[in-house]
Structure formats: structure tokens, C-alpha cells
C-alpha positions in Angstrom: 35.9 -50.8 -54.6 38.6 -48.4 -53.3 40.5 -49.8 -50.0 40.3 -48.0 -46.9 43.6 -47.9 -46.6 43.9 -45.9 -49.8 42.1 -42.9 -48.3 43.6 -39.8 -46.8 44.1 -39.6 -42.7 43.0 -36.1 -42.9 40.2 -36.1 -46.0 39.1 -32.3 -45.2 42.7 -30.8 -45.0 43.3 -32.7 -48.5 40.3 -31.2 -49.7 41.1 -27.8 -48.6 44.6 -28.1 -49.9 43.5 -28.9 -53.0 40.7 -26.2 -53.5 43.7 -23.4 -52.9 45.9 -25.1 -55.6 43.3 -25.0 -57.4 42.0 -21.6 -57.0 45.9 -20.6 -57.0 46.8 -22.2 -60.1 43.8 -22.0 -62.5 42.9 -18.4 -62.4 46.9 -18.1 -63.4 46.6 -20.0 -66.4 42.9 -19.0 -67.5 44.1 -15.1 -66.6 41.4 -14.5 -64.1 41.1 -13.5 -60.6 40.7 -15.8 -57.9 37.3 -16.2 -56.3 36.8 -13.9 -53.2 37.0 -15.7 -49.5 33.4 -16.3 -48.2 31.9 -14.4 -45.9 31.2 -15.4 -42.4 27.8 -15.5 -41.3 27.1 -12.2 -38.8 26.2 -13.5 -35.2 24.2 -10.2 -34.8 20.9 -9.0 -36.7 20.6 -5.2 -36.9 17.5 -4.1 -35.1 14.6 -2.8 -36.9 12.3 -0.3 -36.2 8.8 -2.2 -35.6 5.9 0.2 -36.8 2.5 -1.6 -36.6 -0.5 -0.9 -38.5 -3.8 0.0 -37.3 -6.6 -2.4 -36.6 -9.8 -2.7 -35.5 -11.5 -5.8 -33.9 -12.8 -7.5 -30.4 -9.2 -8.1 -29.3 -8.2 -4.4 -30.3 -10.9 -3.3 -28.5 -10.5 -5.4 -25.3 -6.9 -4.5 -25.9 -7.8 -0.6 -25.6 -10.0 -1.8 -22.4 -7.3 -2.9 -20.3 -4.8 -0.1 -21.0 -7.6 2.4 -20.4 -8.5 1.0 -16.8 -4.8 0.0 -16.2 -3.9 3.8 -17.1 -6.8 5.0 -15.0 -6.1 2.9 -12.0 -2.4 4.0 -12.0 -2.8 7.8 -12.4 -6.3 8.1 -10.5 -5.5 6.0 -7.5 -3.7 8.2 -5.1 -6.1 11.0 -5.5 -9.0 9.2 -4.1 -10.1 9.7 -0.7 -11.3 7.6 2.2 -12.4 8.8 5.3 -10.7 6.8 8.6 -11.3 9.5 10.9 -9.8 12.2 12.3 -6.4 10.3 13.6 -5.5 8.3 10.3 -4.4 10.0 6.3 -7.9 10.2 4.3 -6.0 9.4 1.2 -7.2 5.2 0.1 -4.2 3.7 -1.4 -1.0 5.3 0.8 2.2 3.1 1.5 3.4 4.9 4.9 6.8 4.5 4.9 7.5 6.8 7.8 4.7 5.0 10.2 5.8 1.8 8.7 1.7 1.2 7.9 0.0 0.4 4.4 -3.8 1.7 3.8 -5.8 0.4 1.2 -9.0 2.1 1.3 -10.7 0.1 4.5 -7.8 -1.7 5.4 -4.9 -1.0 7.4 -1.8 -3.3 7.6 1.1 -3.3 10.0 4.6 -4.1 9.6 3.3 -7.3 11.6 1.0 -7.9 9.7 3.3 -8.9 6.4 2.0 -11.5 6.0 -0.8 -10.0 4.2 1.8 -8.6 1.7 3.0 -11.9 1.1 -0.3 -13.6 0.6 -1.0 -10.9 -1.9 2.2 -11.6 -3.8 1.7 -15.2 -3.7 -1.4 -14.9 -5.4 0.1 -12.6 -7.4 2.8 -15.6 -8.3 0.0 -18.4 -9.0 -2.3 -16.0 -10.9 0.0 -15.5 -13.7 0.7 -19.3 -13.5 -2.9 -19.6 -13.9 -3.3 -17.1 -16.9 -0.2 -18.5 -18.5 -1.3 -22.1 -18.1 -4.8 -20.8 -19.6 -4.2 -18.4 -22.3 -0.3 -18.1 -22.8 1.0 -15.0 -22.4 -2.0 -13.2 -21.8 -0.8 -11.0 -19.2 2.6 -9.6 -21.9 -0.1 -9.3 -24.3 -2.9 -7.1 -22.4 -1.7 -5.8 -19.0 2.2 -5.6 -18.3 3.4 -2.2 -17.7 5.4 -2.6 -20.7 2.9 -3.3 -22.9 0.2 -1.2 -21.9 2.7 1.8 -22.1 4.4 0.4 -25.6 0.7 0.6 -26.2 0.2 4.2 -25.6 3.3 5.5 -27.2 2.5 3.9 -30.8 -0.6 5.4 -30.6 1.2 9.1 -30.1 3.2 7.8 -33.3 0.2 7.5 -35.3 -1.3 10.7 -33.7 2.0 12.4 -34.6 3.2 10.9 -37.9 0.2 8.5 -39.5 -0.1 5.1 -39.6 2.4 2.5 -40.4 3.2 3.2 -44.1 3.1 7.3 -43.3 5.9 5.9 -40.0 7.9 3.9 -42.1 8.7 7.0 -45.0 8.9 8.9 -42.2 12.5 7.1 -41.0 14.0 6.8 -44.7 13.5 10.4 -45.3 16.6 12.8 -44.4 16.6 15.4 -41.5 14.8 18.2 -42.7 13.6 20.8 -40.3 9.9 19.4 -40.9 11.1 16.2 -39.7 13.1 17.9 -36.8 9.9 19.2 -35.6 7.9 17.1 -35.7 10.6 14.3 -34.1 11.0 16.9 -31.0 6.9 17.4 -31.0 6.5 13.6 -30.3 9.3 13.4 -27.9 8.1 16.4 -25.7 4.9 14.1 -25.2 7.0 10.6 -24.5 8.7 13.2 -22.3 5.4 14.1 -20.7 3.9 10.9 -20.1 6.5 10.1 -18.7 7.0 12.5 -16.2 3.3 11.8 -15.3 4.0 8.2 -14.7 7.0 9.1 -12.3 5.6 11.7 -10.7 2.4 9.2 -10.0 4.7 6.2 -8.3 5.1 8.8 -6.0 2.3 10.3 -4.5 1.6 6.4 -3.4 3.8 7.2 -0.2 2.6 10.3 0.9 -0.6 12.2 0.8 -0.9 13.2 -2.9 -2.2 17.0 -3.0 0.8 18.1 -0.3 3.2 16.5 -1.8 2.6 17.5 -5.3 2.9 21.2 -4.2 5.7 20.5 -2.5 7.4 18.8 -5.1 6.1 21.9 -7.7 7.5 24.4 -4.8 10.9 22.2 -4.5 10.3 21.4 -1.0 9.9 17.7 -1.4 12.3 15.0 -0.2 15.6 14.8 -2.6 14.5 10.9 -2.9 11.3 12.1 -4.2 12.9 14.2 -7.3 15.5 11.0 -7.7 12.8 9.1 -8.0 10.6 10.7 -10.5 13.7 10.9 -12.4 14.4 7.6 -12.6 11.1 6.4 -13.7 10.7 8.9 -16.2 13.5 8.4 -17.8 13.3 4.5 -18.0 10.1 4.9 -19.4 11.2 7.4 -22.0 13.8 5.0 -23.3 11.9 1.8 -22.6 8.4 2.5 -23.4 9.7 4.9 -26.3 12.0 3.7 -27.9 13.2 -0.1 -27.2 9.6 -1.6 -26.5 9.6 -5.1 -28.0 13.4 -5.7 -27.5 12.5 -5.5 -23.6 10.2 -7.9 -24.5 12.1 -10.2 -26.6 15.5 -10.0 -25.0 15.7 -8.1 -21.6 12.3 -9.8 -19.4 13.1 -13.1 -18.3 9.3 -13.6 -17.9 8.8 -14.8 -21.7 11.3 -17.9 -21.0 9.9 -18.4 -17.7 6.0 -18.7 -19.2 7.3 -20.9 -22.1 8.3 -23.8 -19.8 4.6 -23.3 -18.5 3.1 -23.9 -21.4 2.6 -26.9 -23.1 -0.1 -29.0 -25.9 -3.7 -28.0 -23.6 -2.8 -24.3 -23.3 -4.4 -21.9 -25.5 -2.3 -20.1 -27.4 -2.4 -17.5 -31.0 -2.4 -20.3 -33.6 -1.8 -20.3 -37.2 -3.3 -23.4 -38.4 -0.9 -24.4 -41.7 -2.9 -27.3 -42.7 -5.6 -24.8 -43.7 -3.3 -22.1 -44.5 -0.4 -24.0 -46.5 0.2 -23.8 -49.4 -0.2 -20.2 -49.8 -1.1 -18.3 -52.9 -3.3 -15.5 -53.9 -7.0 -14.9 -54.3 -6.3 -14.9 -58.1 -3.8 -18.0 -58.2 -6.4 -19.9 -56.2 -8.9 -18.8 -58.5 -7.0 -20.5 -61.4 -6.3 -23.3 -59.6 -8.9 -24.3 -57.3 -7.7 -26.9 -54.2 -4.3 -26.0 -55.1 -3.7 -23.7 -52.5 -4.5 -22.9 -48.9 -6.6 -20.2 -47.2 -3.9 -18.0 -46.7 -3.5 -15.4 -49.2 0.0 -14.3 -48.0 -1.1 -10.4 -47.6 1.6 -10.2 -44.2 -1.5 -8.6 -42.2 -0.7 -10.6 -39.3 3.0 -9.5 -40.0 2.0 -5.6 -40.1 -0.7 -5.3 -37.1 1.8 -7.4 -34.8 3.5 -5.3 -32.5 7.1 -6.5 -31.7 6.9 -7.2 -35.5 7.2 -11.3 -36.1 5.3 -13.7 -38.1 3.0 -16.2 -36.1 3.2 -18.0 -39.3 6.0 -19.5 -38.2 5.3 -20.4 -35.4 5.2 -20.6 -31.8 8.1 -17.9 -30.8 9.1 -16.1 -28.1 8.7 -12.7 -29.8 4.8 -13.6 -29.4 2.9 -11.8 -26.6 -0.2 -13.1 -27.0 -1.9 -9.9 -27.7 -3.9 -11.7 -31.0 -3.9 -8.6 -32.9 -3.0 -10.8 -35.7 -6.1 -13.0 -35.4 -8.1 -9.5 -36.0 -6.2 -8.5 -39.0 -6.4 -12.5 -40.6 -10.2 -12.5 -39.6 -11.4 -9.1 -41.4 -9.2 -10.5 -44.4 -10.9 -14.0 -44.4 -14.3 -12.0 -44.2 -13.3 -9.6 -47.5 -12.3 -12.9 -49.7 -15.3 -15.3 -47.8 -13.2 -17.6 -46.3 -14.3 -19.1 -43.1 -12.6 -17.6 -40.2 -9.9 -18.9 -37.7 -7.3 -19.5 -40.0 -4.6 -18.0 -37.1 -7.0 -18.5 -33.5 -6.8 -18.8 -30.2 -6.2 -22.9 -30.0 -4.7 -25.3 -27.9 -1.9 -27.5 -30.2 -3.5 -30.7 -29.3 -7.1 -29.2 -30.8 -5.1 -28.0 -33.9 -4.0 -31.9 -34.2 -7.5 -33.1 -33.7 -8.8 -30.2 -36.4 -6.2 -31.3 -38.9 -7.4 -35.3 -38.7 -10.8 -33.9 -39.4 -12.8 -33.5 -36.4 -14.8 -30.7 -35.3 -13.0 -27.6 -33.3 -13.6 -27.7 -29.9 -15.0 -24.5 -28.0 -12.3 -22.4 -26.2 -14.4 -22.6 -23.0 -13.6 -26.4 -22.8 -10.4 -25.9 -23.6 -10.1 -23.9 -20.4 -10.9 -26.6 -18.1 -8.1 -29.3 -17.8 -6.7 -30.5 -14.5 -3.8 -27.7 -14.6 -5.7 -24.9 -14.5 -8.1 -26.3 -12.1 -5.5 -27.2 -10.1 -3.9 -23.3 -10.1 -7.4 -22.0 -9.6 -8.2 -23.9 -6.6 -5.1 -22.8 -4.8 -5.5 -19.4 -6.0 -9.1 -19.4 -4.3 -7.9 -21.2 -1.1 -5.5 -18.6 -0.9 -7.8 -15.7 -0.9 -10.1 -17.3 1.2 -7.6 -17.5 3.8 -5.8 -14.2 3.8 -10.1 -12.8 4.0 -10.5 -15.0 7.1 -7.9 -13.8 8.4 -8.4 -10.4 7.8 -11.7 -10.8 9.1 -11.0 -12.0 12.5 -7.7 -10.2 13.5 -7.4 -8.6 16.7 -6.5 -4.2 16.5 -4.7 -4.6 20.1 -1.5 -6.4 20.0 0.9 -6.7 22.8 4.9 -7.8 23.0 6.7 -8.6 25.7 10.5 -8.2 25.7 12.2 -9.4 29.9 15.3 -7.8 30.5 18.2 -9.8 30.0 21.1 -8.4 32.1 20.0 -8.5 35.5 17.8 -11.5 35.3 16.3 -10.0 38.5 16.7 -7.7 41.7 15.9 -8.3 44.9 14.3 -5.7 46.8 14.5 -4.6 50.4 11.5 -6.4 51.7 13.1 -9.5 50.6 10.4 -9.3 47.5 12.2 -10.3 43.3 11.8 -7.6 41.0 12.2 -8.5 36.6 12.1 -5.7 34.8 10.3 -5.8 31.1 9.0 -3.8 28.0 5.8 -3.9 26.8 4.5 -2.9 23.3 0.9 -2.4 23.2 0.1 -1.6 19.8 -3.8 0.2 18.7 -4.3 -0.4 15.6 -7.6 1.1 15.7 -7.8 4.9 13.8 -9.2 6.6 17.5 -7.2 6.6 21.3 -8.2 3.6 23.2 -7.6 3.3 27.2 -6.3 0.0 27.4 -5.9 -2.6 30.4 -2.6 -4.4 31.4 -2.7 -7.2 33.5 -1.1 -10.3 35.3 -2.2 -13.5 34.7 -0.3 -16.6 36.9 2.3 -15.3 39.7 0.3 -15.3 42.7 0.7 -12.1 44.9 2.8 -10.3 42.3 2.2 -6.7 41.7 2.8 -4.9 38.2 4.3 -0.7 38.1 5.6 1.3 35.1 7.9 4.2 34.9 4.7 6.4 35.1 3.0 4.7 37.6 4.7 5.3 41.2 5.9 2.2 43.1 3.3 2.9 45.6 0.8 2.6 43.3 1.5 -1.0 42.2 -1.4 -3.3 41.4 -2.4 -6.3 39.8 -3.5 -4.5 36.8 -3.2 -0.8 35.6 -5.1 1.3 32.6 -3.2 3.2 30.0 -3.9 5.3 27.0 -2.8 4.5 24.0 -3.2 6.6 20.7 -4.2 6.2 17.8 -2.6 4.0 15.0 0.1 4.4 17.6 2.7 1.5 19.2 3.1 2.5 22.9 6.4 1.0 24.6 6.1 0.9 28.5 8.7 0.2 31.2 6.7 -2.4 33.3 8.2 -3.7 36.8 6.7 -7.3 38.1 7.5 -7.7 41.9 6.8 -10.7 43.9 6.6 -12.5 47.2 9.8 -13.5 48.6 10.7 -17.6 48.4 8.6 -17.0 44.5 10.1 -19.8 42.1 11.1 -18.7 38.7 8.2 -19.8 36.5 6.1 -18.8 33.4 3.7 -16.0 33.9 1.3 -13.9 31.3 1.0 -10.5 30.4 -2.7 -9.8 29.4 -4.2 -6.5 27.2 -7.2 -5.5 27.0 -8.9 -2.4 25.5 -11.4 -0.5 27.4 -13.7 -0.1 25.0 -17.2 -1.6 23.5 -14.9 -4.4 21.2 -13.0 -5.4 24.5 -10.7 -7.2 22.2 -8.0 -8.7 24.2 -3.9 -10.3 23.8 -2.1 -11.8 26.1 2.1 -12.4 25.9 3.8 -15.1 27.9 6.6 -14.7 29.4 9.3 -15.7 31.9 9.5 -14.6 35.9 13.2 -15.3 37.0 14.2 -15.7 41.0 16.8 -17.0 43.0 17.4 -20.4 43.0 18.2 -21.0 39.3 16.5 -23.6 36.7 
């Protein structure tokens, strides 16, 4: 047994040394040339081009589906109309910039009323939590904007330059002028739908029909040409050209979904007990029960579009879209082999599948305490932002006192405070509406229309419509008054007779 002692301090530098004595001294005396220095590994992989192949199946057709109505809601949106009267834009989806209002078709929010927007996004938030917790990455695989327009461009490929293997010669063959062409042909429609899908993101802030012609005439808004520019241009290189590397490396939403997931969410599975070892249809055949369903025909590898292997496993390249469960399905069906080899299956089923028991439905799978959970609040919170929007009041008043004089004392011996009101109609027609005093006995209420002679305890103005009135109001009162709280109250003139009211402070003489 060789003492410790004995052995080098530094084993890996003696070892080194004596590999380049070695390789120094041997090739001298056998006359040959020393071995050549390894290589170091490369820290980056070349990118290559992804070029899917055509398929057919229910989740290729509910894949065409969404993009269809995603597509349609996008570009058609802004061109329907809704009637709100003869005082409000007709157009149903308008974000109002200028009049700081959004319209969706009956309803009308104000900047106010934001808490409406947020609702919305919060739901927003949770839904995809929902999905994600559900079905993975449903929402990459079906409705993103990046998907659903990585969608439409590979189908221009295939209208353009064939399917995937017709694509693939395509690349390796040199720049003829054929090629030339037929490269520019296919660009001048990326080019197109992608003007289309700028020029679209704008006509959601003003009315769409005038501000097309004036963006055609060039008597738009610079903003608007900057902005149509932008778009179209990220979606030429995005949706064109770098597609599933956005996916992969640029959205952080793909690491963000993976910490949501975990063994009871339904996800693309390829089920390796079943599958492994793989082998062909005519090794199997000589060998029967020596090899595994899977045939090892890269189907699942060729329909897939960001181009990886689901055989391998959960991966963040994976959006969920199960293309590859169409293209392993049709292929189990031409060999009769039962289906499901890659499926839509939580990990914890695939566990209980591989010990022998039988598959569990997906609807089942769907209802565990998470998703429960996420649809409750999801619900609660649509229930809530509906109440709400159900019972909100169109007349809103604000009431601002003047700081600097606190307050003036007249000649009578009365204490004037000056204020500004904001009464706000949020109704699409003019509405006369009622100001008023509530508390302050004996005080009398004047604007800077309405002569000091005229004073009263309450006053009627007009105020348009979908229109924010600011008044100069003057509250007088009694001489010896105290400073105390006092309300301003709104009311419209009309058959709602909705009403607001605004507290606020009366300052006199004689401090706190």
C-alpha cells in the first residue's frame, strides 16, 4: 500500500507535466508529430433555421381557430360601429386619448374611473396563472401575438416555397435570380402584413375611416406614421424572421410560467416507458417486446415549431402548442398502435400510468385545488368590476377650496371661501344639473356666471355632454359663522336624478 506521504502535493500539475514530456519527447524519437491541442468546447450554438412540416389534426385545427378569430378581432375591431348618440364617437372600441375617455362598445370609462383598467389587467394577470396552472403554456402555444403571427408567416412560407423539405433545399441552394425572386415575393407580403398590423394598432385611438385617409393623404399626426413604423417593422423582423428565438430567449414569460408549473399541471407529454426503447416497425417486428412504441420517425421533431424534441423532455423551447401530439397520433394510427404515446398529461398521471393503472381523464385532471383556487378569484373579480359597473353614478362632482386666502371678509361683516367645482356628465347628451349646499346655515352659493345679487342656496347649470365643467363657486355666510365642515351636493335635472355630493371645508375667523 503506497504512503500518503509518497504522493505528489500537486497530482494534476505532475500529470500535466508529464503528458507534455511525453508528447514532447516521444513523437521525437518515434519521428512523428505531436498530437494537436484539444479543442475547447463553443459556449454558443449557431442558430438554425426552424422549418416545420405540415399537419393536420384537432389541435392544428383549433390551432388555425384561434389565430383566425385572434386575426379577425385585431384587424376588424376598429371598424365596427356603435351608435352613443349624436354627442359621443360611433366607433365601438376607441382609446380617446385627447378626451382622456375609453369606449368599448356600451361602455364608457373615465380617467377616474381606472380602476376598471386595472381590474381588467388583473384578471388579465390571474387568467394566465389559471391557464398555465391548467394546461402549461397554453396561452405561447395558441394565442400570444407572437405565435399567432409566427403562425401566419410559416404559412406564407409554405404558400411561397412548399412545405418543409421544399423550405429546407430552398436555403442550401445558391442565389440564383429564381431564388432572388421568389425571396423578395415572400418578403413584400411579411412587408404587407405587417404594415396592416401597424397601421391597425392605430386606428384604436382615433376614429378609423378619418384617420386612415388622413394617414393615406399625409395629414395624420407625425406620432401616427412613427408608430406604424415601429410596429411594422418589429413585426417584420420578429414575426419573420427570429420567431422561436423570441420565444426561447428574449420573453421572460416562458421562465415565469415554468415556476407555475409543477406534477398536477397538464402538460405535452412523451410517455418513455411506452416509448423507450425505440426501434423500427421492422426491428420490432423481428423482435417482438423488445422495443417501445416509438418508431423514432422525428414527426414530433418536424411538425414542432420552434424546432425541439419533446422526447426529451420537459423544456423551455416547448409552447405547448401539441402539434407533436397530432403528428405521433396519425403515426400510431398508420402502424396500429394505441394512441397517446406523447399526450396532454399531468407528470403525476404519467407515474401512476407507468405502475400500471388506468389513465385518468384530462377533465379530472383539471380540477385540483390550484386551479380552483385561480378560478374563484378570477370569477370574484369579474363579479365585482360588473357590480360596479352596474351601479356607478354618470354625475360626479370635485371640490377643490382655495388655499391662499383661507377666506375674505366682506363688507356686511359676512366670510366669503372661494372654491372650484368639477361637475363631470358622463352621460353621451347635455344635462342641466343642480348645485347645492348642504350644512352652513344661512350661507349663500354664486359663480363667476352668476351675479352676486343673484346668490342662492342652490343654482342650475348646464353641463355638456361627455364633458367636465369647472366652475368658480363663492360660498358666503353669516357673520360670527365658525369654521366647520359643509357639503357640496350635484344633482342632474333629469328623469335618473342621480346625485353626488363633495365635502368640504368652510374657513372663518377665529382659527381651529
Amino acid at each position: 500500500m503506497n504512503n500518503p506521504d509518497d504522493q505528489p502535493a500537486n497530482p494534476g500539475a505532475d500529470q500535466r507535466w508529464e503528458r507534455a514530456v511525453t508528447g514532447a519527447e516521444a513523437p521525437k524519437a518515434a519521428g512523428r508529430k505531436p498530437a494537436p491541442p484539444p479543442v475547447p468546447e463553443p459556449l454558443y450554438e449557431k442558430h438554425k433555421t426552424v422549418h416545420n412540416q405540415r399537419i393536420n389534426g384537432p389541435f392544428r385545427r383549433f390551432k388555425w381557430f384561434v389565430m383566425l378569430v385572434t386575426l379577425a378581432i385585431y384587424y376588424v375591431t376598429p371598424w365596427i360601429r356603435w351608435d352613443r348618440g349624436p354627442y359621443a364617437p360611433d366607433q365601438a372600441v376607441l382609446v380617446d386619448l385627447a378626451n382622456r375617455r375609453f369606449y368599448m362598445f356600451g361602455i364608457e370609462i373615465w380617467p377616474h374611473e381606472f380602476y376598471f383598467v386595472a381590474g381588467l389587467l388583473i384578471m388579465a394577470g390571474i387568467g394566465l396563472f389559471l391557464v398555465t396552472s391548467a394546461v402549461g403554456r397554453a396561452w405561447c402555444g395558441y394565442a400570444c401575438p407572437q405565435t399567432v403571427w409566427t403562425d401566419l408567416f410559416q404559412h406564407v412560407d409554405r404558400l411561397v416555397d412548399g412545405d418543409r423539405n421544399a423550405r429546407a433545399r430552398l436555403d442550401k441552394a445558391p442565389w440564383t435570380a429564381s431564388k432572388l425572386a421568389r425571396r423578395l415575393f415572400k418578403w413584400s407580403i411579411y412587408l404587407a402584413i405587417a404594415f396592416a398590423t401597424g397601421g391597425a394598432w392605430i386606428l384604436y385611438f382615433a376614429d378609423a375611416p378619418t384617420l386612415l385617409r388622413d394617414f393615406f393623404t399625409l395629414q395624420a399626426a407625425p406620432v401616427a406614421y412613427a408608430t406604424v413604423g415601429v410596429l411594422t417593422a418589429t413585426t417584420f423582423t420578429l414575426g419573420g424572421f427570429m420567431r422561436e428565438q423570441v420565444c426561447i430567449y428574449m420573453c421572460p414569460w416562458p421562465r415565469i410560467q415554468t415556476a407555475m408549473l409543477d406534477e398536477k399541471s397538464l402538460i405535452v407529454t412523451y410517455k418513455d416507458w411506452r416509448g423507450e426503447p425505440r426501434g423500427s416497425v421492422k426491428k420490432a417486428g423481428k423482435n417482438p417486446g423488445a422495443f417501445g412504441d416509438c418508431i423514432d420517425c422525428l414527426q414530433c421533431v418536424a411538425v414542432c415549431p420552434t424546432g425541439i424534441d419533446i422526447r426529451e423532455g420537459p423544456q423551455i423551447g416547448c409552447i405547448t402548442c401539441a402539434l407533436c401530439i397530432d403528428a405521433c397520433d396519425r403515426v400510431m394510427k398508420d402502424i396500429g398502435r394505441p394512441r397517446g404515446l406523447i399526450d396532454y398529461a399531468t407528470l403525476e398521471d404519467c407515474e401512476a400510468e407507468r405502475a400500471g393503472e388506468p389513465p385518468r381523464s384530462a377533465w379530472k385532471a383539471l380540477m385540483h385545488p390550484r386551479t380552483l383556487i385561480y378560478s374563484g378569484i378570477w370569477g370574484g373579480i369579474g363579479i365585482a368590476l360588473l357590480f360596479a359597473l352596474g351601479v356607478r353614478n354618470h354625475t360626479d362632482l370635485t371640490v377643490s377650496p382655495d388655499r391662499n386666502p383661507p377666506f375674505m371678509l366682506l363688507r356686511d361683516g359676512s366670510v366669503r371661501n372661494a372654491y372650484t367645482l368639477k361637475l363631470r356628465n358622463m352621460e353621451s347628451r347635455p344635462r342641466d344639473m343642480e348645485i347645492a349646499l348642504e350644512g352652513l346655515p344661512g350661507a349663500v352659493l354664486w359663480t363667476d356666471t352668476i351675479a352676486q345679487t343673484d346668490a342662492a342656496r342652490s343654482h342650475v347649470l348646464e353641463v355638456g355632454p361627455d364633458q367636465t365643467r369647472t366652475v368658480r363657486a363663492y360660498v358666503a355666510a353669516p357673520s360670527g359663522t365658525a369654521r366647520q365642515n359643509f357639503s357640496f351636493v350635484l344633482t342632474s335635472r333629469d328623469e335618473q336624478a342621480e346625485q353626488d355630493s363633495s365635502e368640504t371645508l368652510f374657513n372663518a375667523p377665529g382659527g381651529e
